[in-house]
C-alpha positions as CSV (number, residue, x, y, z in Angstrom):
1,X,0.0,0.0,0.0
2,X,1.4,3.7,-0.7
3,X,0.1,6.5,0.8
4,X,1.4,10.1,-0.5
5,X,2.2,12.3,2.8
6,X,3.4,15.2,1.5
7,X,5.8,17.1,-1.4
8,X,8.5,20.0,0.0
9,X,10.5,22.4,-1.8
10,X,14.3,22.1,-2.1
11,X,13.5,25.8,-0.7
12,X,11.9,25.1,2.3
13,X,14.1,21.8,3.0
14,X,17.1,24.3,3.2
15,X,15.3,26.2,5.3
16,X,14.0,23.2,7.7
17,X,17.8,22.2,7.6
18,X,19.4,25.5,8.6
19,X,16.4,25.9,11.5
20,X,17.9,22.5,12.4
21,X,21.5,23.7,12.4
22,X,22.3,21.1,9.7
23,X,24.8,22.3,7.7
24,X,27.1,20.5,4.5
25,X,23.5,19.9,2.7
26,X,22.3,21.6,0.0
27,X,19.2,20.8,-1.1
28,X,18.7,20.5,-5.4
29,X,15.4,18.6,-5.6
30,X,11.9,18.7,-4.1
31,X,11.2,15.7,-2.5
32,X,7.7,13.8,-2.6
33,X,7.1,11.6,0.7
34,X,5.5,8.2,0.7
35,X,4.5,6.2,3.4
36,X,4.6,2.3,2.4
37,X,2.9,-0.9,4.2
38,X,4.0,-4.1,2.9
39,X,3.6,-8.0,3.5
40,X,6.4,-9.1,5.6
41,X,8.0,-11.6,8.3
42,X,7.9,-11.7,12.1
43,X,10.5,-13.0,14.4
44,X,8.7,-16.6,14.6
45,X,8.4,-16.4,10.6
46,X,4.3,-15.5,11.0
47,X,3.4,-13.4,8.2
48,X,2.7,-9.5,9.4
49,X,2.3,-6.2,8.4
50,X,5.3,-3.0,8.2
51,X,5.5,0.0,6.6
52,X,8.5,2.9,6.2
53,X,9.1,5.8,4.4
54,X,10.0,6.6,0.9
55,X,11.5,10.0,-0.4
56,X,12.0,9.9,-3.9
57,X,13.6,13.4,-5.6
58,X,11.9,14.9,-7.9
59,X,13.1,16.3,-11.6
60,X,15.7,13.4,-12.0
61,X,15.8,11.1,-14.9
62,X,17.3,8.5,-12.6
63,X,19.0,8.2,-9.2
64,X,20.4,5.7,-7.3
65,X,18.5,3.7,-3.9
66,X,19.8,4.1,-0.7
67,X,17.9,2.2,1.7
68,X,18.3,4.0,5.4
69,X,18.2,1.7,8.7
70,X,17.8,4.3,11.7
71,X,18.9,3.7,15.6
72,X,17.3,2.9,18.4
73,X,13.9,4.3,18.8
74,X,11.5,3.7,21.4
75,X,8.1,5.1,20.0
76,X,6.2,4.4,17.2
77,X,5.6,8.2,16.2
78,X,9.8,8.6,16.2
79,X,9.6,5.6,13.0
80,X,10.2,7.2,9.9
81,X,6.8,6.4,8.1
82,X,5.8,9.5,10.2
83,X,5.4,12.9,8.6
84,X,8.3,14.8,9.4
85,X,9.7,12.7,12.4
86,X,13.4,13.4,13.1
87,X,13.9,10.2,11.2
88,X,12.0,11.0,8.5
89,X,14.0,14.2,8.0
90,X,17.3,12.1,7.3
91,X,15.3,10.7,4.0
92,X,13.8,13.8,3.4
93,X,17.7,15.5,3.6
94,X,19.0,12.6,1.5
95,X,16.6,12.4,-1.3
96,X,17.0,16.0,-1.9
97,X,20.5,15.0,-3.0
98,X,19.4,13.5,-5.2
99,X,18.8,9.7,-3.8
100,X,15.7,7.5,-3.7
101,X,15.6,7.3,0.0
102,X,13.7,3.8,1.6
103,X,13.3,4.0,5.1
104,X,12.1,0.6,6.8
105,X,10.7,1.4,10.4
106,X,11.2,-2.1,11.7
107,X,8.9,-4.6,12.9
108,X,6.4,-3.1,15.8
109,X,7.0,0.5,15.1
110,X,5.2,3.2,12.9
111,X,1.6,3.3,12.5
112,X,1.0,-0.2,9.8
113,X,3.2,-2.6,12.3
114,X,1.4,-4.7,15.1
115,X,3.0,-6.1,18.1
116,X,6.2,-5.5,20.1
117,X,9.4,-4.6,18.4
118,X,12.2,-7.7,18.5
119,X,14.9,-5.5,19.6
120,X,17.8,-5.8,17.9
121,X,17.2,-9.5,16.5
122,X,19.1,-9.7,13.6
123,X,17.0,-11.6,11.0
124,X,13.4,-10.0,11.2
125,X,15.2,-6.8,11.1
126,X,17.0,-8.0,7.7
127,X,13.9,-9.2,6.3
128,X,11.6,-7.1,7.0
129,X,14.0,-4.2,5.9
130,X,14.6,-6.4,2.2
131,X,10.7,-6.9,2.1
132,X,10.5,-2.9,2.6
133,X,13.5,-1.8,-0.4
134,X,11.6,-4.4,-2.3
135,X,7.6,-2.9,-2.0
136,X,9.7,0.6,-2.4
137,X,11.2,-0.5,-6.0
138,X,7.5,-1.4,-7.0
139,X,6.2,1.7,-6.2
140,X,9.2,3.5,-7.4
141,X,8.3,1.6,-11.0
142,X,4.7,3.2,-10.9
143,X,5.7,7.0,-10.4
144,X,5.9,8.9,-12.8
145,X,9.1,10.2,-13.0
146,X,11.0,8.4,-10.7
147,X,13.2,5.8,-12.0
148,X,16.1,4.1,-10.1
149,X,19.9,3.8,-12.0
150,X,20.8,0.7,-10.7
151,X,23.0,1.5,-7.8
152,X,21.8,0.0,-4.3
153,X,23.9,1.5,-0.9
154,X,23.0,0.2,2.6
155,X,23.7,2.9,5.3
156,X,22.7,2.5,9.1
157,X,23.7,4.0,12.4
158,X,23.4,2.7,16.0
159,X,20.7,-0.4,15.9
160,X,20.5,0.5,12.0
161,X,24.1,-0.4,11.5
162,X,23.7,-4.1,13.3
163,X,19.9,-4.0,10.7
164,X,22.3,-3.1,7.8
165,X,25.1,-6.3,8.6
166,X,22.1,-8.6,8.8
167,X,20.4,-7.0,5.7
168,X,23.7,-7.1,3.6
169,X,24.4,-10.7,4.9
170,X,20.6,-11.8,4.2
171,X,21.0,-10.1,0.8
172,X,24.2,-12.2,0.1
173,X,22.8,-16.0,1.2
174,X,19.3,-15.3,-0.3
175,X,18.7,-12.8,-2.8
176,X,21.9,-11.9,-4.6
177,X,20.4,-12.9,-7.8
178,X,17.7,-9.8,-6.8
179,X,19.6,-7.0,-5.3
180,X,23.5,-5.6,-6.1
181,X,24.7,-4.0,-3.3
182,X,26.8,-0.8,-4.6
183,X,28.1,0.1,-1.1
């Protein structure tokens, strides 16, 4: 399922950025903001619900996918499926790069996943992130405009950085054949 949240400026994400005290980013795109709920795995392998954000640049021909894992968070309105969350605002920052940015929010948090999240446990985290750059590169087909060229990165921080290892690792042993990991 996609649900459009909202289109910004390059304009006003400079702005939100320098209000922020972010500085090294300058905004060249507008960014349109997606919130996507796909089919994924729990922990025990029972089929559930997720969703995350996509931030996909606008005006671009192509651009490459850089799927973001974020840290620790302990609410479901910090994921980054939510409008303008501080977690959110990475994609938001990244895409207006230049990069299609896919933001998983992890099992049990943002507003589309039941139940508890399964801190730090390495495979659901994988999968459901895959499941989420996967749903993101349908929808990414089915906009106008928004093509990807090919090039995959995997960036995380904090409990995104052990999501990345396991994603990267899943990707290798399962779905090579699928995804080429740029960097």
């Amino acid at each position: 399922d996609l649900v459009f949240q909202q289109q910004l400026s390059s304009f006003l994400i400079g702005i939100l950025l320098a209000n922020a005290g972010i500085t090294g980013i300058t905004p060249a795109y507008d960014v349109a903001i997606y919130r996507v709920t796909y089919d994924t795995f729990d922990h025990r392998r029972i089929s559930t619900r997720a969703s995350g954000a996509l931030c996909i640049p606008l005006g671009l021909s192509t651009a490459p996918v850089i799927s973001l894992q974020h840290g620790t968070i302990y609410e479901r309105l910090d994921a980054p499926s939510v409008a303008l969350s501080l977690e959110q605002s990475l994609g938001i920052a990244v895409a207006s790069e230049g990069y299609i940015a896919v933001q998983p929010d992890y099992l049990g948090l943002g507003t589309n996943s039941p139940g508890l999240h399964p801190y730090v446990h390495a495979r659901s985290s994988a999968v459901a992130s895959i499941d989420m750059l996967r749903a993101s590169l349908s929808v990414v087909a089915t906009v106008p405009g928004a093509n990807t060229n090919g090039n995959l990165f995997l960036v995380g921080y904090s409990q995104g950085g052990h999501t990345t290892l396991a994603m990267l690792r899943e990707i290798e042993a399962h779905h090579s054949a699928e995804f080429n990991v740029t960097a």
